[in-house]
C-alpha positions in Angstrom: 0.0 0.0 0.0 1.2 3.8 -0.7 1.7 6.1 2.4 3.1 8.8 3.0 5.1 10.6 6.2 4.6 14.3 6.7 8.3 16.3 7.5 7.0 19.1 8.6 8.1 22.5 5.9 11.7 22.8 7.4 13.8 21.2 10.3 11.9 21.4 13.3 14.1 24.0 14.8 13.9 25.9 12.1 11.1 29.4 12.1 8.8 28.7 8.5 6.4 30.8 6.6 3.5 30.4 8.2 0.0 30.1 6.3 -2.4 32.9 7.7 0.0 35.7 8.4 -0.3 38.8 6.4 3.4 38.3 5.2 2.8 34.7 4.0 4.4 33.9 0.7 3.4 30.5 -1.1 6.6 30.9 -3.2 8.7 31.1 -0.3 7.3 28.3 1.5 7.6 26.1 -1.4 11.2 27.1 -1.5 11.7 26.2 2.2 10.5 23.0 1.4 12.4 22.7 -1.6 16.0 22.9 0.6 14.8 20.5 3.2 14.4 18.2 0.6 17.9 18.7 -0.6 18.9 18.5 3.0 16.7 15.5 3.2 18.9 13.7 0.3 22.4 15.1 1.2 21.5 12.9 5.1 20.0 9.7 3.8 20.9 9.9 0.0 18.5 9.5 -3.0 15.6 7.8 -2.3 15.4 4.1 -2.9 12.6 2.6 -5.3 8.9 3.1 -3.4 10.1 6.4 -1.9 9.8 9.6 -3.1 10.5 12.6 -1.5 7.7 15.6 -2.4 6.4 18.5 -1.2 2.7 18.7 -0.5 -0.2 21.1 -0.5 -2.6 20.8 2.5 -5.7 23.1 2.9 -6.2 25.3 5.7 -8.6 27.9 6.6 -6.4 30.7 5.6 -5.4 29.2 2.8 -2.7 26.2 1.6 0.4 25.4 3.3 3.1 23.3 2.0 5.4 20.2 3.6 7.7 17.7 2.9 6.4 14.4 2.6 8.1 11.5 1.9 5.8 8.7 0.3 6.2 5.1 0.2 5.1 1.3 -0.4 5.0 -0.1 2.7 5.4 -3.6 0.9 8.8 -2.4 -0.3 11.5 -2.1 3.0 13.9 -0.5 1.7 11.7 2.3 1.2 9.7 2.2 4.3 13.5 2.3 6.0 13.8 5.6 4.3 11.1 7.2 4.8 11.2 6.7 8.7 14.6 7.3 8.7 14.1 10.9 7.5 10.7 11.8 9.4 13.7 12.7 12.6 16.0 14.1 10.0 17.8 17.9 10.7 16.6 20.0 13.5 18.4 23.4 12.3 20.0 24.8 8.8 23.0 24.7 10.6 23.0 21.0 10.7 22.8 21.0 6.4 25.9 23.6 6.9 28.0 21.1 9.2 27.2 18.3 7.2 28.5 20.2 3.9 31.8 20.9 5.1 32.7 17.7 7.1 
């Protein structure tokens, strides 16, 4: 069966663009999820077959909101390894920055 894990928009540490503010820009937090992806992938590699990293549109009163999701066969491991793996990825941008230059 297909399933998916929600990431959350950024690393939980991390302040987002937040649906329902005045200021809220749907470009920007598509961008924000676009980098935790790549942060995502730098961690745990590319996914493996029956995962796929994505970022996903939820509704909300004020509007949609974006997040990382990871989706995945749960028939498939390999891919259900991943995807769990990364649901307690990064908890800070500085963790993509230390990771880059070790």
């Amino acid at each position: 069966m297909r399933d998916y894990i929600p990431y959350g928009p950024v690393p939980s540490g991390e302040d987002c663009e937040q649906v329902g503010r005045p200021d809220y820009d749907p470009v920007k937090a598509r961008a924000e999820c676009v980098r935790f992806i790549s942060q995502i992938r730098k961690q745990f590699g590319p996914e493996p077959e029956g995962a796929r990293l994505a970022v996903k549109s939820f509704p909300h009163d004020f509007g949609s909101y974006y997040e990382v999701v990871c989706y995945y066969d749960d028939s498939i491991e390999e891919a259900v390894t991943y995807a769990f793996n990364g649901e307690e990825s990064w908890t800070t941008w500085e963790d993509e920055e230390e990771s880059a230059s070790a």
